[in-house]
Backbone bond lengths (Angstrom), bond angles and torsions (degrees), N, CA, C in turn:
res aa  C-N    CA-C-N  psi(-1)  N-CA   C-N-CA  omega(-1)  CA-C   N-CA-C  phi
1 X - - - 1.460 - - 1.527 109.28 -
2 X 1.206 112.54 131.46 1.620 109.48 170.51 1.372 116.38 -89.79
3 X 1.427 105.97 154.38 1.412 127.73 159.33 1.226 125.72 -23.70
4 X 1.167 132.04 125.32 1.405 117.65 144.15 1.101 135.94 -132.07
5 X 1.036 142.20 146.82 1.703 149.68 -151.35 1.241 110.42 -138.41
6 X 1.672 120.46 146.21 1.317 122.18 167.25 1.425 108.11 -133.10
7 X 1.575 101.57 109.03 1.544 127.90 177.73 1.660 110.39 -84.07
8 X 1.376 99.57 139.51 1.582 102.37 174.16 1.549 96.24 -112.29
9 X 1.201 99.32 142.97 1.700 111.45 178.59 1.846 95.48 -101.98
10 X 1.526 123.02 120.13 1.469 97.57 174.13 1.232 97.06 -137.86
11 X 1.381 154.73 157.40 1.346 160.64 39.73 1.323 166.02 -45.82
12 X 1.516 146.15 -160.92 1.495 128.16 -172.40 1.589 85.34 -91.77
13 X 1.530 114.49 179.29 1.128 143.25 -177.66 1.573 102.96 -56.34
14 X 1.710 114.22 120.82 1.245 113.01 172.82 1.669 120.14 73.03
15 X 1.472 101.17 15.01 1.271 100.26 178.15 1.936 121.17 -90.10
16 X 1.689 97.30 11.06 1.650 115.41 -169.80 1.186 122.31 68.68
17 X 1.448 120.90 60.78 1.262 111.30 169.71 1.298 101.00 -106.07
18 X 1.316 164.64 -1.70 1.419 171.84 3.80 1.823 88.33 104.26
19 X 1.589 96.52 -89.62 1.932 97.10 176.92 1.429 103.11 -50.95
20 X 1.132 153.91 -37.11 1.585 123.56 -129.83 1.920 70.77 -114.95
21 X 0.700 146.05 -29.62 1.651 132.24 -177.29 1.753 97.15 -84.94
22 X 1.395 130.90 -34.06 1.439 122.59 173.95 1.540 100.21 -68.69
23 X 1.074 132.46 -60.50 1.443 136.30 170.25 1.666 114.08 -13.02
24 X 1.088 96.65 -68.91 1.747 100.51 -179.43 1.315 132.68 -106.83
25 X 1.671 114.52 -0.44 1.279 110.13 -173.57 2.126 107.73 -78.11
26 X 1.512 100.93 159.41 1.713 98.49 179.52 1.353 98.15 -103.93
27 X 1.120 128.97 32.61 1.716 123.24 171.16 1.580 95.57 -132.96
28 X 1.123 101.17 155.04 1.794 102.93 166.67 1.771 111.10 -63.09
29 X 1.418 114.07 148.29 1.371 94.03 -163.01 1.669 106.27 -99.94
30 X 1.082 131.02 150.88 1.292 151.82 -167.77 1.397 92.81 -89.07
31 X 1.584 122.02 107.55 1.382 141.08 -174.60 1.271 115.72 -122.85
32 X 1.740 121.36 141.16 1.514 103.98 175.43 2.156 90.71 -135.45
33 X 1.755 85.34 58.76 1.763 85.44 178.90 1.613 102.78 -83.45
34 X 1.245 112.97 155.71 1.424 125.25 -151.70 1.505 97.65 -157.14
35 X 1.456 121.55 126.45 1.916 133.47 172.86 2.131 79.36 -35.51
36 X 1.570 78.14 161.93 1.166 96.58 161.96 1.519 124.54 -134.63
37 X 1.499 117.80 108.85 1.411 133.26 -161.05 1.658 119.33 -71.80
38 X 1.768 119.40 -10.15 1.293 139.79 162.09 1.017 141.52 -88.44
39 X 1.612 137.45 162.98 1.554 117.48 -150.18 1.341 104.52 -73.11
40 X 1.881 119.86 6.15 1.912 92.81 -177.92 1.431 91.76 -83.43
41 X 1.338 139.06 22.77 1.864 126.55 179.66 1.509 96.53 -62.73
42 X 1.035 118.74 -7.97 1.516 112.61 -176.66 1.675 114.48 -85.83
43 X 1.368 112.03 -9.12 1.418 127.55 -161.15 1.830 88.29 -97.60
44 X 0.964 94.96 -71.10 1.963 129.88 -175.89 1.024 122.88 -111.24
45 X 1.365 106.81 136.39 1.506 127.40 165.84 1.633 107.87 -49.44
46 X 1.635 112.81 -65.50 1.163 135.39 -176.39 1.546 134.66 -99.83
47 X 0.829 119.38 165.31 1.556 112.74 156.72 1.800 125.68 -165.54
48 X 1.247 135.48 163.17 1.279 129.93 -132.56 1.623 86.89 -106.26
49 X 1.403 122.50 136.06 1.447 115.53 168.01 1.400 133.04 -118.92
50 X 1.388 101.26 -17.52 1.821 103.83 173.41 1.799 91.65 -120.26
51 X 1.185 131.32 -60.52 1.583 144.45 165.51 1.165 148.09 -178.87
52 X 0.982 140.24 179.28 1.569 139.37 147.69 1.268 143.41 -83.52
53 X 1.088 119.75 102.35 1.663 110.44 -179.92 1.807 123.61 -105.27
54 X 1.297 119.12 134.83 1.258 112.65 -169.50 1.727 80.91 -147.90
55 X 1.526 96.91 158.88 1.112 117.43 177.08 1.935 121.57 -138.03
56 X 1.356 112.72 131.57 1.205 105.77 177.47 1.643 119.67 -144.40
57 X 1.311 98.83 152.61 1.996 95.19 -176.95 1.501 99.37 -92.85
58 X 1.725 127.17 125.36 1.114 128.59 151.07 1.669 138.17 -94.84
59 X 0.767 122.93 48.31 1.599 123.71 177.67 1.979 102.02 117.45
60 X 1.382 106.44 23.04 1.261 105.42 -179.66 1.280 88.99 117.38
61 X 1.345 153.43 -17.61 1.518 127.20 -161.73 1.530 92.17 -107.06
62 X 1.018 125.65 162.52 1.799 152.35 146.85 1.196 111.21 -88.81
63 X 1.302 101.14 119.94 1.270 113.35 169.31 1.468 126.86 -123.65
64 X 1.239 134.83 111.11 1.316 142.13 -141.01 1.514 90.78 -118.84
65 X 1.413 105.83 107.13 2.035 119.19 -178.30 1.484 119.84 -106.49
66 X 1.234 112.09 104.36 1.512 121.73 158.99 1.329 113.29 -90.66
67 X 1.583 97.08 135.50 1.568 110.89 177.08 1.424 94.65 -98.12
68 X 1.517 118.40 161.50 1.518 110.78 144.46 1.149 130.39 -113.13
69 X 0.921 134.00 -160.05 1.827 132.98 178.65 1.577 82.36 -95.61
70 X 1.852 95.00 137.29 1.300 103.87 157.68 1.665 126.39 -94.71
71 X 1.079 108.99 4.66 1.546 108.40 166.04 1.899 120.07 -98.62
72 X 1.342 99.92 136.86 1.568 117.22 -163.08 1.168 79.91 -58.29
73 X 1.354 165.74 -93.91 1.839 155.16 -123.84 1.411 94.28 -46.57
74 X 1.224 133.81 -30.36 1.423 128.71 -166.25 1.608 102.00 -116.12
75 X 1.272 123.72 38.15 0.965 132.42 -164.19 1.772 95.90 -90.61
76 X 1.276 133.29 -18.70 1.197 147.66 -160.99 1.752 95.61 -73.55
77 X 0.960 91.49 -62.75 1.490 101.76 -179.07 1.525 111.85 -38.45
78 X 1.189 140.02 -46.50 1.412 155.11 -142.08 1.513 100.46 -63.95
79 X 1.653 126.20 -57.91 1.204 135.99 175.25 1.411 110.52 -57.07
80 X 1.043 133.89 -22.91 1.459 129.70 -170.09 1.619 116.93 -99.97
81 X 1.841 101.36 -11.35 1.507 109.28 177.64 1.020 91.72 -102.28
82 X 1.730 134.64 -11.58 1.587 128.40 -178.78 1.115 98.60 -57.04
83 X 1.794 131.30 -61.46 1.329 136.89 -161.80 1.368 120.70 -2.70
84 X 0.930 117.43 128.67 2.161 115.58 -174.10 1.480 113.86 4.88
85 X 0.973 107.89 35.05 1.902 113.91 139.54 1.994 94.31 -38.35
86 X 1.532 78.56 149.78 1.381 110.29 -172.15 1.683 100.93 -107.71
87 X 1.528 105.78 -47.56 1.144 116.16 -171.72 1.702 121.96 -173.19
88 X 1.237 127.23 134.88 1.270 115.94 -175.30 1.711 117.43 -133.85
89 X 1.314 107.19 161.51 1.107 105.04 -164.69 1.991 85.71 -130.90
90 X 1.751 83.71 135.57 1.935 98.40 168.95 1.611 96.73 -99.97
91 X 1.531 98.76 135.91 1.722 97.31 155.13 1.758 117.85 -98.55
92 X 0.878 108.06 174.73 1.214 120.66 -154.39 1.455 119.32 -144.43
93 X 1.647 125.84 82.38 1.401 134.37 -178.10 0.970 92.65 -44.84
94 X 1.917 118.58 108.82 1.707 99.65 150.83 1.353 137.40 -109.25
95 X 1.879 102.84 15.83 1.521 100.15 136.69 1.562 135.25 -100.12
96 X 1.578 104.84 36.37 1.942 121.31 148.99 0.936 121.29 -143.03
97 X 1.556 99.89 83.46 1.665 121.89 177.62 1.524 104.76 -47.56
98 X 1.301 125.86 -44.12 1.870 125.99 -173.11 1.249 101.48 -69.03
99 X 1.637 134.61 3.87 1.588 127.35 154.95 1.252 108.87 -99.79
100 X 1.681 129.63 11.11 1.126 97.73 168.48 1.547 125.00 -100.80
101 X 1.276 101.62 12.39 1.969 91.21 173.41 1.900 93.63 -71.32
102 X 1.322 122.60 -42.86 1.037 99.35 -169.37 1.464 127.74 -90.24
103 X 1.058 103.11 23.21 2.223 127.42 148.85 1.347 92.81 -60.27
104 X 1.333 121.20 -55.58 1.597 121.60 -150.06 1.638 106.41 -80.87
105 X 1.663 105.82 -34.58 1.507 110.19 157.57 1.599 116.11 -20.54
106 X 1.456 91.36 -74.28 1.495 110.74 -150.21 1.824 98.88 -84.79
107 X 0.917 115.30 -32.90 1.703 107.25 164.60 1.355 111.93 -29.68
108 X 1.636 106.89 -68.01 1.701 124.94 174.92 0.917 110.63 -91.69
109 X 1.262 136.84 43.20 1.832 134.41 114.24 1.616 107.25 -99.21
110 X 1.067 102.73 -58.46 2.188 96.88 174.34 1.250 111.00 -43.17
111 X 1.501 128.13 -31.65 1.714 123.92 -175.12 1.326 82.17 -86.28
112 X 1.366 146.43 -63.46 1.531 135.82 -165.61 1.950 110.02 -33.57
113 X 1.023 102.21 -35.12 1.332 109.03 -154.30 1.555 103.37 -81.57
114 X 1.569 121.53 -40.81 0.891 134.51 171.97 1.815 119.62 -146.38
115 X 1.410 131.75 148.03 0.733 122.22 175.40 1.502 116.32 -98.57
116 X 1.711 119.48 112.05 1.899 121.18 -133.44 1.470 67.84 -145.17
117 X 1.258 100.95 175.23 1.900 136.37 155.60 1.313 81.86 -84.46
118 X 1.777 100.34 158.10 1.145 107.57 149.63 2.183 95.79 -171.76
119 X 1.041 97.45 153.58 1.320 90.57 160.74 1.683 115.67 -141.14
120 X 1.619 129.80 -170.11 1.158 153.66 -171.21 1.167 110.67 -94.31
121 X 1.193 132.39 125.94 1.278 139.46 161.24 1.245 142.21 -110.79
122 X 1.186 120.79 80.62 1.762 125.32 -154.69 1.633 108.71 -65.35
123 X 1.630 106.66 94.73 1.223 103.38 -170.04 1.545 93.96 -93.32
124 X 1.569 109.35 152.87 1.695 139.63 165.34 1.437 101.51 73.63
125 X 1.451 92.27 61.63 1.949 97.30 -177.38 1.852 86.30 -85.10
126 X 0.983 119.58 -23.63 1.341 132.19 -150.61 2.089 98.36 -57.74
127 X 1.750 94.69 -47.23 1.828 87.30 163.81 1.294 136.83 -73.21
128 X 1.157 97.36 -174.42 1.214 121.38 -175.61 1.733 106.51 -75.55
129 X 1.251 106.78 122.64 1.896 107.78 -172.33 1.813 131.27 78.35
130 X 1.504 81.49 6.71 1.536 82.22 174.23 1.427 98.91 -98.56
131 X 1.965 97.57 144.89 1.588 126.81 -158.62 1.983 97.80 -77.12
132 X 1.360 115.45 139.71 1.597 131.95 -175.84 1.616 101.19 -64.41
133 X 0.951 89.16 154.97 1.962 115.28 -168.09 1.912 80.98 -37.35
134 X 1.542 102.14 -66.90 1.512 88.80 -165.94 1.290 141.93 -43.55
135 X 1.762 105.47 -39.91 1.441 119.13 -179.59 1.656 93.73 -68.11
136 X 1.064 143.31 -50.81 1.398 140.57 -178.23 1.682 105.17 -50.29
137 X 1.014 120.40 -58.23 1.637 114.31 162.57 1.418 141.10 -52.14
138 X 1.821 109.85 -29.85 1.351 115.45 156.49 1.429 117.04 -53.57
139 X 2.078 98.60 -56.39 1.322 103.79 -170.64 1.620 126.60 -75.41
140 X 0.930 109.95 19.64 1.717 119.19 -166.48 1.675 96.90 -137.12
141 X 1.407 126.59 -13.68 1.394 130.69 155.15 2.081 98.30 86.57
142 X 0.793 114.20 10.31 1.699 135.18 -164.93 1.903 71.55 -63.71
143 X 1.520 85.21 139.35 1.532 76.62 177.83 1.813 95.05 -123.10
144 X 1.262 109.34 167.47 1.492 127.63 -163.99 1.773 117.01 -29.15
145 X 1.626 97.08 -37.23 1.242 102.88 -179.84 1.927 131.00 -90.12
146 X 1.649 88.98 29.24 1.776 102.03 -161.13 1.528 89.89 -127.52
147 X 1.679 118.11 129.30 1.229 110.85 173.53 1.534 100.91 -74.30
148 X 1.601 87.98 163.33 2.152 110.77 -176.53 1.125 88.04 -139.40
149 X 1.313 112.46 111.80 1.916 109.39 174.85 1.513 105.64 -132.50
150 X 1.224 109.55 151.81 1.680 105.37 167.81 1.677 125.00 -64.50
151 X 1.209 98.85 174.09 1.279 99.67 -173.08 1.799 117.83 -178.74
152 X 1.289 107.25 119.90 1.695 106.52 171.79 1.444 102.55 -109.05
153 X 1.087 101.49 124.79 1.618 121.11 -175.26 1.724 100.24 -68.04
154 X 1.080 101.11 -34.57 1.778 101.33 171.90 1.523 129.20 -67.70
155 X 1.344 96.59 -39.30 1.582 105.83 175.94 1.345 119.26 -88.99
156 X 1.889 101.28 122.74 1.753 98.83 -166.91 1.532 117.99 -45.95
157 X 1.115 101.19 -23.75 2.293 128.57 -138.99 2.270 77.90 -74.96
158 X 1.747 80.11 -57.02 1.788 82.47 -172.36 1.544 128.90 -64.85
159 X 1.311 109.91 -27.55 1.812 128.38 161.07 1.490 94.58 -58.86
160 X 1.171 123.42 -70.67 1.496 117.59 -161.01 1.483 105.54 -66.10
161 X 0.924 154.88 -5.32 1.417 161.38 177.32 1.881 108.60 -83.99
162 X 1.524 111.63 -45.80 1.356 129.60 164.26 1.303 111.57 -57.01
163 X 1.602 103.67 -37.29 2.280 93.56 -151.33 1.600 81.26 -96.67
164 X 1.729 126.34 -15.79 1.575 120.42 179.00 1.580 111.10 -69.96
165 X 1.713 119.19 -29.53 1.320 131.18 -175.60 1.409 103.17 -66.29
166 X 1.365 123.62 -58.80 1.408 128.57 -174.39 1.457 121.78 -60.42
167 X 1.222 107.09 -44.20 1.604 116.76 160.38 1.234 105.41 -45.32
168 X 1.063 115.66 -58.99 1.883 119.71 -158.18 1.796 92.93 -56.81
169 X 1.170 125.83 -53.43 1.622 141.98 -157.94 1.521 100.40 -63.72
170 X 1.632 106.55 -43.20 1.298 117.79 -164.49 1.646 115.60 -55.25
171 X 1.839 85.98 -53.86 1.749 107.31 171.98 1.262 118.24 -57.01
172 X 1.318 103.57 -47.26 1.876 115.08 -178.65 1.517 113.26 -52.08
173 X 1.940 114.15 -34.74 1.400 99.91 161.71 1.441 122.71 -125.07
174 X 1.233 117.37 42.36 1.612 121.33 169.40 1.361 104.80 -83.61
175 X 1.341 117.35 148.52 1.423 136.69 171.24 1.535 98.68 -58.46
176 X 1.306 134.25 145.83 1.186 121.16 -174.10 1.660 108.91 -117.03
């Protein structure tokens, strides 16, 4: 019988958790993107309001992925996708360093909620001006003992490298 796990994907607004769960999930993904009627319409077309769910098999495990909305109005939602999370992973614009104190927000509310693995994921290192693993770790307050890894939410190769990290963390502290 395989594993199964329920990962929360969470970050600030536009930080790709929408792509990086469409990217790799093997089911069509369960979306609640919606126009967006506020001044970020200039950022996005869309944006996510209750969540995302995608699902994928990695090397035998299941992995069952909730995104959340990255805007605080839908901040309600967040505790209720926490529910027995296994483990979650924040992404992390790291070409908009001024969103990452609030990476560090939501680190210490997702650990509030439960005490999980989880690590950072410096998504869209891939451009031009996005800040190095380190500055993403200063600025997100991730302290020495939390992986900070890259990551393109677009590229399957780079999702699967993330959902392989969390697994690994997950096992490393489950009761066995």
């Amino acid at each position: 019988m395989s594993r199964v796990y329920k990962v929360i994907v969470t970050g600030p607004f536009n930080s790709g958790k929408t792509a990086f769960i469409s990217t790799i999930s093997d089911i069509a993904v369960v979306t609640t993107e919606r126009k967006i009627t506020t001044e970020d319409r200039g950022i996005k077309a869309e944006t996510t309001v209750a969540m995302d769910y995608g699902r994928v098999e990695l090397d035998g495990k299941v992995l069952h992925l909730h995104g959340t909305p990255g805007q605080a109005r839908f901040d309600f939602m967040w505790e209720i996708l926490a529910t027995e999370m296994n483990g979650f992973i924040v992404l992390a614009d790291s070409t908009d360093p001024p969103s990452f104190p609030e990476v560090a927000e939501l680190i210490e509310l997702f650990s509030s909620f439960q005490a999980v693995p989880y690590l950072v994921a410096a998504n869209k290192t891939d451009l031009d001006g996005a800040a190095s693993l380190s500055e993403v770790r200063r600025g997100t307050k991730a302290g020495a003992d939390i992986t900070v890894m890259p990551c393109v939410a677009t590229q399957k190769s780079s999702v699967r490298q993330v959902l392989l990290q969390i697994i690994e963390l997950i096992e490393k502290t489950a009761p066995s």
